[in-house]
DRENLOVO-560772 format. One record per residue (C-alpha): x, y, z. Coordinates in Angstrom, 1 decimal. Layout:
% residues N
<node c1="X" c2="Y" c3="Z"/>
...
END
This chain:
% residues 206
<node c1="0.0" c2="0.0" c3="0.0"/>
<node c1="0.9" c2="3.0" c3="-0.6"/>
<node c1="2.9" c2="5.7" c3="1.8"/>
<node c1="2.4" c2="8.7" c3="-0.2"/>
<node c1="0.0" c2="11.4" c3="0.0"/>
<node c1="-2.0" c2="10.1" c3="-2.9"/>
<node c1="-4.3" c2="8.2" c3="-0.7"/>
<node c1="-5.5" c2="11.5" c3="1.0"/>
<node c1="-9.2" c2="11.8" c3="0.4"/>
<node c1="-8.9" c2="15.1" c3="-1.3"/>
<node c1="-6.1" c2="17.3" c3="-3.2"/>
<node c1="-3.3" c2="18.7" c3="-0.7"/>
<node c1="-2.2" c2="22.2" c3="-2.0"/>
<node c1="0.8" c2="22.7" c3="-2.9"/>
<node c1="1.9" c2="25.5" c3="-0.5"/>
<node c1="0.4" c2="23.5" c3="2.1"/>
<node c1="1.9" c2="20.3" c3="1.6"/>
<node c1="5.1" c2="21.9" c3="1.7"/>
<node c1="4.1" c2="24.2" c3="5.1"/>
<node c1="3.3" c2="21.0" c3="6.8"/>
<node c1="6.8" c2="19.5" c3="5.6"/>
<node c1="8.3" c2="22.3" c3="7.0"/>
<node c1="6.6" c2="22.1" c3="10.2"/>
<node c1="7.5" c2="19.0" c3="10.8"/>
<node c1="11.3" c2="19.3" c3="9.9"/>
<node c1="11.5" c2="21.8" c3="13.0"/>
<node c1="13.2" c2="21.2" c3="15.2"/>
<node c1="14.9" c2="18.2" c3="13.2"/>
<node c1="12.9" c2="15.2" c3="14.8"/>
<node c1="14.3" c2="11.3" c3="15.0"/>
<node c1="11.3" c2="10.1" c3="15.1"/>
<node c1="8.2" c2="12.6" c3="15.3"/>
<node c1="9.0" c2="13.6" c3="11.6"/>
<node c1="7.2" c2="13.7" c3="8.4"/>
<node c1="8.1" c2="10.4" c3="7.7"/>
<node c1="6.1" c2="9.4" c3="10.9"/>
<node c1="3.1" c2="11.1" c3="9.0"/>
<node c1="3.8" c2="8.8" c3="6.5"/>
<node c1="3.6" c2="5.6" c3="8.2"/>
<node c1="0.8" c2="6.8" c3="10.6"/>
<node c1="-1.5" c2="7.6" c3="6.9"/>
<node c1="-0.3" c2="3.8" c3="5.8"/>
<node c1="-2.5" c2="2.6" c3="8.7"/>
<node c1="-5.0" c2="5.2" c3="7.9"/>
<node c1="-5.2" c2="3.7" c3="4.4"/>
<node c1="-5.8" c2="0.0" c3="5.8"/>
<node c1="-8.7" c2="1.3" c3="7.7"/>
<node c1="-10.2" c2="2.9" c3="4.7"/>
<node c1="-10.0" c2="-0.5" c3="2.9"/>
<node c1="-11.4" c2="-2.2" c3="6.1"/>
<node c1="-13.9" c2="-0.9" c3="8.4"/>
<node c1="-13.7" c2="2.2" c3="6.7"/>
<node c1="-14.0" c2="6.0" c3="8.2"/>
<node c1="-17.2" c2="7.9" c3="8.6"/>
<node c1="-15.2" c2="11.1" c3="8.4"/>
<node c1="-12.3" c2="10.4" c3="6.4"/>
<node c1="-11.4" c2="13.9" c3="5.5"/>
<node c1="-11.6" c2="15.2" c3="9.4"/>
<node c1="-9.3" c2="12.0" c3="10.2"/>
<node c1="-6.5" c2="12.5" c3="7.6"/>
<node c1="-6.3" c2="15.9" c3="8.5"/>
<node c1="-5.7" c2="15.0" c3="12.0"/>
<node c1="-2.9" c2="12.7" c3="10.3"/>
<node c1="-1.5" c2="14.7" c3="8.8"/>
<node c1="-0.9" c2="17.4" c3="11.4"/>
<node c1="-1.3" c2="15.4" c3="15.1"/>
<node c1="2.7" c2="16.1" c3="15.8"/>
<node c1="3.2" c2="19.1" c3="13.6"/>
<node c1="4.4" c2="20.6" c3="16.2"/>
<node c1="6.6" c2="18.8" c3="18.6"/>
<node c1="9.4" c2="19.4" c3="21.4"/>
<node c1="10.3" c2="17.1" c3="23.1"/>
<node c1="9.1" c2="17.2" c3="26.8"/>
<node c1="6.3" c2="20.5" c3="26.5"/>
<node c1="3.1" c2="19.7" c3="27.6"/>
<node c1="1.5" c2="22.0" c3="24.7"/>
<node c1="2.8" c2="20.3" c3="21.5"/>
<node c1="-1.0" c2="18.6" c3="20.8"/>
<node c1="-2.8" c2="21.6" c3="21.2"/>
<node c1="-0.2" c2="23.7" c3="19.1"/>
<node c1="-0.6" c2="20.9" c3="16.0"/>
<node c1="-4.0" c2="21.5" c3="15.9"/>
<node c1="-4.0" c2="25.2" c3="16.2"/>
<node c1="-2.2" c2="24.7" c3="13.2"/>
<node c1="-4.5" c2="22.7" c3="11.5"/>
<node c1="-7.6" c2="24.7" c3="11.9"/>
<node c1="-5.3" c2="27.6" c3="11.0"/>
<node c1="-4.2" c2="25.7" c3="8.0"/>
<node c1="-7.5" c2="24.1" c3="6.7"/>
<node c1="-9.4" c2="27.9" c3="7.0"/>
<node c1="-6.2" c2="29.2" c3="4.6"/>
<node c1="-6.2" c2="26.5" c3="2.2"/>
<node c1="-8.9" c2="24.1" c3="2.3"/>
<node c1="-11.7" c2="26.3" c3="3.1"/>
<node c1="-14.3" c2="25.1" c3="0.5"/>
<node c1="-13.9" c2="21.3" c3="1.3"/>
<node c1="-16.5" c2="21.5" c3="4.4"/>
<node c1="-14.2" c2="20.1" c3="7.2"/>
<node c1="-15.4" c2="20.0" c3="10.4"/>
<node c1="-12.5" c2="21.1" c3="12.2"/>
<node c1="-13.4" c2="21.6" c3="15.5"/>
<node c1="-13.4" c2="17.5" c3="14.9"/>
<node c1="-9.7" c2="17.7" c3="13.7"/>
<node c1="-8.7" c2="19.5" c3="16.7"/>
<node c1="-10.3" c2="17.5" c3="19.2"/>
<node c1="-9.2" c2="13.7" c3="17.3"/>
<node c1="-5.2" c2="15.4" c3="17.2"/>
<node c1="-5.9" c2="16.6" c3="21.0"/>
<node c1="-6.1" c2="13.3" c3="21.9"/>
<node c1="-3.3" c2="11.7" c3="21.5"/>
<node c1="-1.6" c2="13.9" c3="24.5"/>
<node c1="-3.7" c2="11.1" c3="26.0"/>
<node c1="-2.4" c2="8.0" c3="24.7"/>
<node c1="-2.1" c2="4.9" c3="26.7"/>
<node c1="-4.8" c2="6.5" c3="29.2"/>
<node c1="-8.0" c2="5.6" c3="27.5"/>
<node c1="-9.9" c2="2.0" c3="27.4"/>
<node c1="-12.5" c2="0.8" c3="25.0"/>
<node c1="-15.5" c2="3.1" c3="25.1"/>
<node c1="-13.4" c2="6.2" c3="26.5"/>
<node c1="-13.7" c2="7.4" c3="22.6"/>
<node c1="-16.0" c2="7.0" c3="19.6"/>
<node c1="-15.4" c2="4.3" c3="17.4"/>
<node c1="-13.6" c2="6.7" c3="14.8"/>
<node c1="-11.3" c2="8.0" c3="17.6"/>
<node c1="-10.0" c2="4.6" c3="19.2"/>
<node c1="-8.7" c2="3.5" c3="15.3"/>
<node c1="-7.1" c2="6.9" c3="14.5"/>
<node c1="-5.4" c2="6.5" c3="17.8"/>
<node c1="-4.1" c2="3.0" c3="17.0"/>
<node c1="-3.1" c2="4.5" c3="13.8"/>
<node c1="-0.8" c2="6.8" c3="15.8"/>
<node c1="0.4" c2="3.6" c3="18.3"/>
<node c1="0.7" c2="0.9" c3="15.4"/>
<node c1="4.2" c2="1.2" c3="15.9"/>
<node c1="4.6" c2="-0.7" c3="19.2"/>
<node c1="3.1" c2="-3.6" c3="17.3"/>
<node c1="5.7" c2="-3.4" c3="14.3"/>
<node c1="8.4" c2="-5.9" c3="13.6"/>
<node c1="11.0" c2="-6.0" c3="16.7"/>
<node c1="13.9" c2="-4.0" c3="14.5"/>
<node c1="11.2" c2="-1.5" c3="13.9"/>
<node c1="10.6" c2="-0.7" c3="17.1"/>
<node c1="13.7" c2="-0.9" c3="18.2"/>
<node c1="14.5" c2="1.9" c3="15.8"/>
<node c1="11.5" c2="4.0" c3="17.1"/>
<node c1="12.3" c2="3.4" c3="20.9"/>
<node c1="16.1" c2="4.4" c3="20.3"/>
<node c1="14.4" c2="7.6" c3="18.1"/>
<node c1="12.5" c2="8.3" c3="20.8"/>
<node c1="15.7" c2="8.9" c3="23.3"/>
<node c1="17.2" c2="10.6" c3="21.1"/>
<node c1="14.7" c2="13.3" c3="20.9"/>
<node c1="14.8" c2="13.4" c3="24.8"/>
<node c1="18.6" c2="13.5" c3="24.7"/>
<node c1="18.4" c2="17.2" c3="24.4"/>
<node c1="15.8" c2="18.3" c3="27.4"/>
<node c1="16.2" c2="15.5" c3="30.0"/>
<node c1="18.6" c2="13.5" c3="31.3"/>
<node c1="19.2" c2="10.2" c3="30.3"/>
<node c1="18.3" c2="8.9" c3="34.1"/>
<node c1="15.1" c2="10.2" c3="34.2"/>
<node c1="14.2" c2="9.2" c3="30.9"/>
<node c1="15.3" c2="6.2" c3="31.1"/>
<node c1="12.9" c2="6.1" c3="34.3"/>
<node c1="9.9" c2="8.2" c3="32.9"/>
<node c1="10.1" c2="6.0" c3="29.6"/>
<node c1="10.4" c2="2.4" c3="31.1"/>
<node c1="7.2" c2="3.4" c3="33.0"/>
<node c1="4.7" c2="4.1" c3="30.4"/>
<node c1="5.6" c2="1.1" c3="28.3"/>
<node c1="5.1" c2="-0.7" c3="31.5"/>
<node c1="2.0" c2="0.9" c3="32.3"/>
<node c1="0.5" c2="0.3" c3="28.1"/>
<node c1="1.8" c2="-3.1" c3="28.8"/>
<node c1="0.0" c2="-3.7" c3="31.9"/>
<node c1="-3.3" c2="-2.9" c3="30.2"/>
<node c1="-6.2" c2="-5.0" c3="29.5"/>
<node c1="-6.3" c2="-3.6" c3="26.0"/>
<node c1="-3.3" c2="-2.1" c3="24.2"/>
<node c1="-5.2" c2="-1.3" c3="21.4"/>
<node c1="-8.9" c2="0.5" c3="21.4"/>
<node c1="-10.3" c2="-0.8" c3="18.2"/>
<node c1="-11.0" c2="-4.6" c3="17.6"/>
<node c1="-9.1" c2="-3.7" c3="14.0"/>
<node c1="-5.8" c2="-2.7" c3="15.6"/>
<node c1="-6.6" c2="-5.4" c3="18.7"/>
<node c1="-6.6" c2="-8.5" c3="16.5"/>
<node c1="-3.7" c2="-7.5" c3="14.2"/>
<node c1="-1.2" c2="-6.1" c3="16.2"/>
<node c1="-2.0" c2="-6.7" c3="20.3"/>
<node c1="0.7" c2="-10.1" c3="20.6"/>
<node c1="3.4" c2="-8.7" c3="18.9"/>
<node c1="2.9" c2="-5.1" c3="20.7"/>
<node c1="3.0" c2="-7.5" c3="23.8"/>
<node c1="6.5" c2="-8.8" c3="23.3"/>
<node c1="7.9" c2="-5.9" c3="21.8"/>
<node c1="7.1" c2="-3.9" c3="25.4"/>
<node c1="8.3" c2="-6.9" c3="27.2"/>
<node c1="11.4" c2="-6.5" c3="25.8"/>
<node c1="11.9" c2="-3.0" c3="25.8"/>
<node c1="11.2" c2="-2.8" c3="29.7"/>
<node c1="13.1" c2="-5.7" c3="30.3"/>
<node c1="16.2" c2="-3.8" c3="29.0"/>
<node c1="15.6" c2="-0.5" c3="30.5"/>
<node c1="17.8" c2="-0.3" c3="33.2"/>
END
């Protein structure tokens, strides 16, 4: 499948496609990068050719601009992004009917990942937010390569200690969950291999 922007259920402007690249090349990321975006709208697209999105447009939006901004460790990186993207769809998609009050509230939750269970969100939310969290169920070297991209974002703003200590507890606490996953899409495909790839990582945080 592809892992372009051609599966975007509309046209991207130019200026704006090139905006959100932009955006997501500041600070230079290791992981929260465009590529990221990428990846997280190849998920989007298996959706779309499963159960499908009642709001597609709204939800690739949020795709596209859930970590536009990010730094490392500020609380206010969520609500920036979608700033951002109601700021960006009234410049430059403003004829294509978005709800984007919707956009701001699906990219405002994922400050909250790995707090929610089944039911906490609509049905719509809970697989856009696997989207974003697929990548704990990717192939080990995968992951790997996000955990260590992860750190290295941290590097910068705390010290390796306490991140070391901050980092080994959330993937202990998503791993302790009854559900890792909030859709039964995400759930089925991805839950035992998400399992053993947290295992690991915790295991070898010391």
């Amino acid at each position: 499948m592809s892992t372009t922007l051609d599966q975007l259920p509309f046209a991207l402007p130019e200026p704006q496609r090139l905006a959100l690249q932009e955006a997501y090349a500041t600070p230079p990321r290791a992981y929260h990068n465009f590529q990221h975006v990428l990846e997280v709208l190849r998920h989007y697209g298996e959706v779309a050719q499963g159960p499908g999105w009642r709001q597609p447009a709204e939800v690739a939006l949020a795709v596209l601009y859930h970590d536009a901004i990010y730094e490392a460790g500020r609380r206010d990186n969520e609500t920036r992004s979608a700033e951002m993207a109601v700021a960006h769809i009234g410049r430059w998609l403003p004829t294509l009917g978005v709800d984007a009050k919707r956009v701001m509230t699906l990219i405002e939750l994922t400050a909250r990942h790995g707090s929610f269970s089944p039911g906490d969100v609509d049905e719509e939310a809970a697989l856009f937010l696997d989207c974003d969290m697929a990548i704990l169920g990717a192939e080990p070297v995968v992951f790997d390569a996000y955990d260590r991209a992860i750190a290295a974002e941290y590097r910068a703003h705390v010290p390796s200690w306490l991140f070391r200590i901050n980092r080994k507890r959330f993937l202990k606490g998503l791993l302790s969950r009854e559900r890792i996953y909030l859709s039964d899409f995400f759930h089925q495909r991805l839950d035992t291999q998400a399992r053993r790839n947290l295992r690991r990582a915790v295991t070898h945080k010391r």
